[in-house]
Wavefront OBJ file of the C-alpha trace (Angstrom):
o trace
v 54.120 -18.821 20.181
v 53.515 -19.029 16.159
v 56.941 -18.662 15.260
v 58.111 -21.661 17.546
v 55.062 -23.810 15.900
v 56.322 -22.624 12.598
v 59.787 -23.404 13.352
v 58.633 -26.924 14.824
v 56.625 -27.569 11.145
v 59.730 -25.977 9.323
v 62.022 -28.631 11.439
v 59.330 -31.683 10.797
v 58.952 -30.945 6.845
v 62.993 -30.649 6.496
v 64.059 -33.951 8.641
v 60.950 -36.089 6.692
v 62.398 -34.404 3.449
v 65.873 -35.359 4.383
v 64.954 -39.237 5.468
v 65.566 -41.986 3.125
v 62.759 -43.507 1.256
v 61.777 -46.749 2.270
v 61.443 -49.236 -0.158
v 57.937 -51.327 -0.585
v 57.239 -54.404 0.262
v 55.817 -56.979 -1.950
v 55.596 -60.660 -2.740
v 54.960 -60.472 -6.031
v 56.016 -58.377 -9.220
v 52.516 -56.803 -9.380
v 52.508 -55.473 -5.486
v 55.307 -53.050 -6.997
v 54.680 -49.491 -9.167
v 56.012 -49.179 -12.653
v 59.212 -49.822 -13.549
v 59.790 -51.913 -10.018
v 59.520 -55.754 -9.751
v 59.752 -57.519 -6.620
v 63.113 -58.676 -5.614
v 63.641 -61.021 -2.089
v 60.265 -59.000 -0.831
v 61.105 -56.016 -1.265
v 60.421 -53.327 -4.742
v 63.530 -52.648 -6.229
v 64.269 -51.186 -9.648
v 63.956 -54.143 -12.492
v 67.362 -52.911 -13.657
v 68.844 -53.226 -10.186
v 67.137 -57.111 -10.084
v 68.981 -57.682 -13.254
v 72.099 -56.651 -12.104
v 71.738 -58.706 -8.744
v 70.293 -61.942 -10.224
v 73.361 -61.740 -12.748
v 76.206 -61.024 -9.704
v 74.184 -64.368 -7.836
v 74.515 -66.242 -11.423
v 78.170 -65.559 -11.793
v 79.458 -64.538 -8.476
v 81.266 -68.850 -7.081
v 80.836 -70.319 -3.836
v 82.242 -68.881 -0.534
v 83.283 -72.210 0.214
v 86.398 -72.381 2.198
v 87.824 -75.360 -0.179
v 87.211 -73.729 -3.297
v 90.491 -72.287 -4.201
v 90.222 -70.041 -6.831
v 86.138 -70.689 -6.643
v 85.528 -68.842 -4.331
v 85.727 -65.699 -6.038
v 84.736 -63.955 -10.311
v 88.593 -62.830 -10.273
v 91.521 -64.837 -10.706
v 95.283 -64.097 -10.972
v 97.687 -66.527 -11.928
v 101.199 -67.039 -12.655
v 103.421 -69.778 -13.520
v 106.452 -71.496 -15.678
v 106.859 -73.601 -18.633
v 107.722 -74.046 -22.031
v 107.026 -72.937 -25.326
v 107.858 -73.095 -28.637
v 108.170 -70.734 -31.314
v 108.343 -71.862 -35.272
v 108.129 -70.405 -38.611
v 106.846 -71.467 -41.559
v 108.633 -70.187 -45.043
v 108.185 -70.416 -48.459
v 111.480 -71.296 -50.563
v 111.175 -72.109 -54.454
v 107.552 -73.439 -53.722
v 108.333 -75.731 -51.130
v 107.160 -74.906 -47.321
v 110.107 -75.045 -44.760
v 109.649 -75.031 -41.018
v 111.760 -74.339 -37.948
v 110.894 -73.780 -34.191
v 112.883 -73.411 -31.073
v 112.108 -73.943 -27.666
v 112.510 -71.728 -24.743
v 111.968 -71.486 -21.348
v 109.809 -68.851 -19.887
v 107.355 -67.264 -17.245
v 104.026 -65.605 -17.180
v 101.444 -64.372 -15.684
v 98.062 -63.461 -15.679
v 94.290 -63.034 -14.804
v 90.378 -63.269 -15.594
v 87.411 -61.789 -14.493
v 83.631 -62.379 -14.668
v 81.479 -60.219 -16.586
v 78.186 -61.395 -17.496
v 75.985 -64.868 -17.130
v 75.739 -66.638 -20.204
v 74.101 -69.560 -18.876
v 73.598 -71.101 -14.982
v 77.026 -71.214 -13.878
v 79.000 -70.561 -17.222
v 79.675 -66.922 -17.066
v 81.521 -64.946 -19.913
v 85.108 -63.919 -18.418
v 87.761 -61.254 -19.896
v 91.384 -62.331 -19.496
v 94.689 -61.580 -20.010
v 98.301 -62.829 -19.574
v 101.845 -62.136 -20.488
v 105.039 -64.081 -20.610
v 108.604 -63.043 -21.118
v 110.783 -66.462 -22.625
v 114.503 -66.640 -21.922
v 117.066 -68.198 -24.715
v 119.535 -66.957 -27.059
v 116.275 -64.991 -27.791
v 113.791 -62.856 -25.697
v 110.056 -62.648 -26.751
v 107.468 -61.305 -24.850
v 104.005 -63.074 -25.721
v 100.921 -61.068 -25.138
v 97.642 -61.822 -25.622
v 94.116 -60.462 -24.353
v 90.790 -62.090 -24.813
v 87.109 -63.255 -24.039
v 86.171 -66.773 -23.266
v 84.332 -68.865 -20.394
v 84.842 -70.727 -16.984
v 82.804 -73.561 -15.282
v 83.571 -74.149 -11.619
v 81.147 -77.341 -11.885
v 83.847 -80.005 -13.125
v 84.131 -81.842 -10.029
v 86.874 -80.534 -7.949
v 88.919 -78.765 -10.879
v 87.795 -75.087 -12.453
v 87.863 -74.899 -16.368
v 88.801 -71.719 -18.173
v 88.827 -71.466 -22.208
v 88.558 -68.894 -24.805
v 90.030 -66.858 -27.845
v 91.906 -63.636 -27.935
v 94.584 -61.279 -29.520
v 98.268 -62.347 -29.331
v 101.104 -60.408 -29.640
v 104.793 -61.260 -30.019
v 107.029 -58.728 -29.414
v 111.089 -60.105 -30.113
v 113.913 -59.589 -30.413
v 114.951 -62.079 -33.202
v 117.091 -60.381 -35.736
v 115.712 -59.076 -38.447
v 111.996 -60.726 -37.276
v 108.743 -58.536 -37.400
v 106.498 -58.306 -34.541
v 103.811 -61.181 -34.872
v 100.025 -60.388 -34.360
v 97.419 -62.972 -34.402
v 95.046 -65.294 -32.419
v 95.619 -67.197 -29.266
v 93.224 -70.542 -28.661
v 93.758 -71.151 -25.088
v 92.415 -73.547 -21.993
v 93.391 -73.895 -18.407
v 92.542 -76.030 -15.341
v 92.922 -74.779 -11.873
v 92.412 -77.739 -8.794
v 92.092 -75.877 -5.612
v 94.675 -76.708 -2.772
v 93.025 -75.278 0.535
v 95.736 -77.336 2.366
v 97.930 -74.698 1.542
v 95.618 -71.632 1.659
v 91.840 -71.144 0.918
v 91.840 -68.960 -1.807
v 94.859 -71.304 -3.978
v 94.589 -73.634 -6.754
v 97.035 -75.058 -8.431
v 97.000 -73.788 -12.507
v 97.828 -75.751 -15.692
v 97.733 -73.908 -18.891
v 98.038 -74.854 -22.546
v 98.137 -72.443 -25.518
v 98.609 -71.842 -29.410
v 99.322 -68.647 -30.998
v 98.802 -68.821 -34.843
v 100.626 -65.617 -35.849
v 100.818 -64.173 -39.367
v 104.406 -63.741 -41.637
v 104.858 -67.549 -40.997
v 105.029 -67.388 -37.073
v 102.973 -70.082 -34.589
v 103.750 -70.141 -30.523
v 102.597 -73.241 -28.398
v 102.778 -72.895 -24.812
v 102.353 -75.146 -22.172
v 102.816 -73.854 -18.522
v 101.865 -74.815 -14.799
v 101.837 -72.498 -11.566
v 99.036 -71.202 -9.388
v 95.988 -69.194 -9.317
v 94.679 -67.474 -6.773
v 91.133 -65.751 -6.321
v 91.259 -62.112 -5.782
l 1 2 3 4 5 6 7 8 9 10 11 12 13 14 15 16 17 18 19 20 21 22 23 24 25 26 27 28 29 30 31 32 33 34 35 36 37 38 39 40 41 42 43 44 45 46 47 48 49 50 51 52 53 54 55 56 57 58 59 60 61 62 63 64 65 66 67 68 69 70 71 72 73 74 75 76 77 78 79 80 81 82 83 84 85 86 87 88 89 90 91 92 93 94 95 96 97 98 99 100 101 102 103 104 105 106 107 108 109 110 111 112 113 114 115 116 117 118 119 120 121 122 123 124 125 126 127 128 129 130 131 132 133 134 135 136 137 138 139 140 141 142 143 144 145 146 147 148 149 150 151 152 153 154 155 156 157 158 159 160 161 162 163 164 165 166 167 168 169 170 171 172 173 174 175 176 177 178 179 180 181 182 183 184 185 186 187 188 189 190 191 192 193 194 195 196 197 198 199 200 201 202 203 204 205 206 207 208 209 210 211 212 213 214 215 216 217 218 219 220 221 222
């Protein structure tokens, strides 16, 4: 009889042991222990409220018209033009040249952090490959910001390092920085998470080089 009430309090202790804690309920920050604050009534870790008020501040709308809105990752890819010059120095004067090329690209961004209500901090990055009596294969990676709040278009902007890869004769590889802004306008017609993209760009590249691009396409959130 004592070893089946032992095994009964052996079976209790390991099954209470084993359950999962149940978190506190509060309405306040105070109601919660240390370290805790109250988060949508319940006591969470204030950590784990930072990270969720920060997903809520940068995380769009699930709105079924809000293209590429709807969620903190875009892809995108497109066409256009762009045009790569040189600047040289000959007997003191400056001399400059540029061609234009065709080309493709493509692309993406994603939210990291909350900067301010609705204007969250994004990474991108996006590569194009031009065709002409040249290839060149611009590069770039970079930090910047998007604002889904312009009326019905989404604004993305920032700064980043460009690469440009050739293979012009006798040309170096060009490193510098890319300035760059797009505008996506969603187009749920077609499907919810598309927007049509438009995207303008300017490499300034050292040993003379510069690269403007301007493109349009699509985005889509992913």
């Amino acid at each position: 009889m004592i070893w089946k009430f032992v095994s009964a309090v052996t079976l209790g202790a390991a099954l209470l042991a084993s359950a999962p804690a149940q978190a506190a309920s509060c309405k306040k920050d105070s109601d919660c222990s240390a370290g805790h604050v109250c988060s949508s009534g319940t006591c969470v870790k204030r950590a784990s409220r930072a990270a969720s008020d920060a997903a809520k501040s940068v995380a769009p709308t699930d709105e079924s018209t809000a293209g590429t809105k709807r969620t903190p990752y875009i892809g995108w890819a497109g066409l256009g033009i762009y045009s790569i010059g040189q600047s040289v120095t000959i007997g003191g004067f400056s001399v400059s040249g540029s061609s234009g090329y065709f080309g493709v690209h493509a692309g993406g961004a994603a939210n990291l952090l909350s900067l301010a209500p609705d204007l969250p901090l994004v990474g991108w990055g996006d590569i194009a490959l031009t065709l002409g009596s040249d290839l060149t294969f611009p590069i770039a990676v970079g930090a910047g910001v998007r604002y889904d709040k312009a009326g019905p278009v989404q604004l993305l902007g920032g700064l980043g390092f460009a690469l440009l890869p050739n293979t012009i004769g006798g040309a170096p590889t060009p490193v510098g920085v890319r300035i760059m802004g797009m505008v996506l306008y969603p187009i749920p017609q077609l499907m919810p998470n598309l927007s049509a993209q438009a995207q303008i760009s300017y490499d300034i590249l050292n040993n003379g080089f510069h690269l403007f691009a301007f493109t349009v396409g699509a985005g889509y959130a992913l």
